[in-house]
FISEDREN-902771 format. One line per field, with one value per residue (C-alpha): x, y, z; residue number from 1. Coordinates in pm, whole numbers. Layout:
// FISEDREN-902771
c1 <- X:...
c2 <- Y:...
c3 <- Z:...
i <- NUM:...
This chain:
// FISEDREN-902771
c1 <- 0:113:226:-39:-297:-384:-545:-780:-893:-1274:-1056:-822:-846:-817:-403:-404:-664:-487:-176:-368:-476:-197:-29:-353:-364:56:54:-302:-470:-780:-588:-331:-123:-28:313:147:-139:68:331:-35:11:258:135:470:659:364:418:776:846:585:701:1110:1002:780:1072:1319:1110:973:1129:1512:1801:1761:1382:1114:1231:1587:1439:1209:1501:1754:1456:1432:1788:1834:1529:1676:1974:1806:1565:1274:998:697:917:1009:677:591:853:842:459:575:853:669:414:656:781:976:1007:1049:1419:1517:1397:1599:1923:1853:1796:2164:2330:2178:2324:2631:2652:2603:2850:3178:3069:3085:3438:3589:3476:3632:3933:3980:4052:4249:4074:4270:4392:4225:3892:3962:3846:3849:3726:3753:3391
c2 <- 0:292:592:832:599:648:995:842:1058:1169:1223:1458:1847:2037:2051:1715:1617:1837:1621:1307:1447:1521:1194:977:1173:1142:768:713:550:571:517:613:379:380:536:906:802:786:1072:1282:1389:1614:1822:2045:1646:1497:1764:1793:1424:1421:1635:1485:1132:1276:1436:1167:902:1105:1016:1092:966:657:471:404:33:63:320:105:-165:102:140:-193:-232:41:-112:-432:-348:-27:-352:-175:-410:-163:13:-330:-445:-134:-97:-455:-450:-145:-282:-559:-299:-136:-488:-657:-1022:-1304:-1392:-978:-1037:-1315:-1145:-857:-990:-1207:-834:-689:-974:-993:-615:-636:-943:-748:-401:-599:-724:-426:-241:-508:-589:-225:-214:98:234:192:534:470:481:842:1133:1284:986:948:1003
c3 <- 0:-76:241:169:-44:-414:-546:-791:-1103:-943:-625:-809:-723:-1073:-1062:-1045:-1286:-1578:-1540:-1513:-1844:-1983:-1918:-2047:-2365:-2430:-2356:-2556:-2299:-2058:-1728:-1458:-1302:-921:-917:-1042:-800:-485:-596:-602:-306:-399:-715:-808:-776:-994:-1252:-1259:-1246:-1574:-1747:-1742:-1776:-2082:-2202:-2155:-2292:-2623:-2918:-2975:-3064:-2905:-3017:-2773:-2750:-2599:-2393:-2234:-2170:-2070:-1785:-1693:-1693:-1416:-1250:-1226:-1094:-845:-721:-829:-851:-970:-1234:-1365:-1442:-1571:-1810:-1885:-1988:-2199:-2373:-2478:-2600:-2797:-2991:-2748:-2775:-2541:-2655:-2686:-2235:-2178:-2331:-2208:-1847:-1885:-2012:-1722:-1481:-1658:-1633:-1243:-1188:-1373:-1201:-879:-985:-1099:-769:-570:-749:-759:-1173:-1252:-1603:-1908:-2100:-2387:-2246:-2077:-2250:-2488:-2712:-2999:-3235
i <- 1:2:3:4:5:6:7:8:9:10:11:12:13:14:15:16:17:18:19:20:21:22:23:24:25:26:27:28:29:30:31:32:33:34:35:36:37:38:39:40:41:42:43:44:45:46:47:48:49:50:51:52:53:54:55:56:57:58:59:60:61:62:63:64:65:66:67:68:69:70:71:72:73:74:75:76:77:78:79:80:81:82:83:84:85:86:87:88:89:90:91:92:93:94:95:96:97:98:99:100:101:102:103:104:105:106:107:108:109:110:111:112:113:114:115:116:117:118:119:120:121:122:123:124:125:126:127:128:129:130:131:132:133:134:135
């Protein structure tokens, strides 16, 4: 459960309501999900976290896909259980597959297990991946 409960939509004063907007109409859907819910409670943190992850996430350089698995990724690894099963249910939205999960979930582990290594083995970094780098 979340600390302060879940603002629900009819529950919403107007501040609230025009994000709730907002995010429905940019993600195309009829729904908000619990993590803008709880974080409610707090309008300015509602609308500024909104707005960056809506400006983060838009289309760029990088496509929605990697995105998505760049997300669950950090989630993985930050132990986040909502934000993986958000992300998760949205990367598989966005053309995922079942084998492009399982590799992704061994990078991820992989990715952990050498960090781990370096950090205790205490690995100096090699000149040649200093900056400036080459483009």
């Amino acid at each position: 459960m979340a600390t302060f409960g879940l603002i629900e939509y009819n529950d919403a004063s107007t501040e609230v309501r025009a994000i709730y907007d907002d995010i429905m109409a940019t993600r195309k859907t009829d729904w908000i999900n619990n993590f803008w819910k709880a974080i409610a409670h707090d309008p300015v943190l509602l609308k500024r976290t909104w707005e960056s992850i809506k400006q983060i996430m838009a289309p760029g350089a990088l496509d929605p896909l990697t995105k998505e698995m760049l997300y669950i990724a950090v989630s993985v690894t930050n132990n986040c259980n909502y934000c993986i099963a958000s992300h998760t249910a949205s990367a598989f939205g966005k053309g995922m597959t079942h084998a492009m999960f399982k590799e992704l979930q061994a990078v991820i582990g992989m990715a952990n297990e050498t960090n781990k290594l370096v950090t205790g083995y205490q690995v100096e970094v090699d000149q040649r991946f200093q900056a400036p780098l080459p483009r």
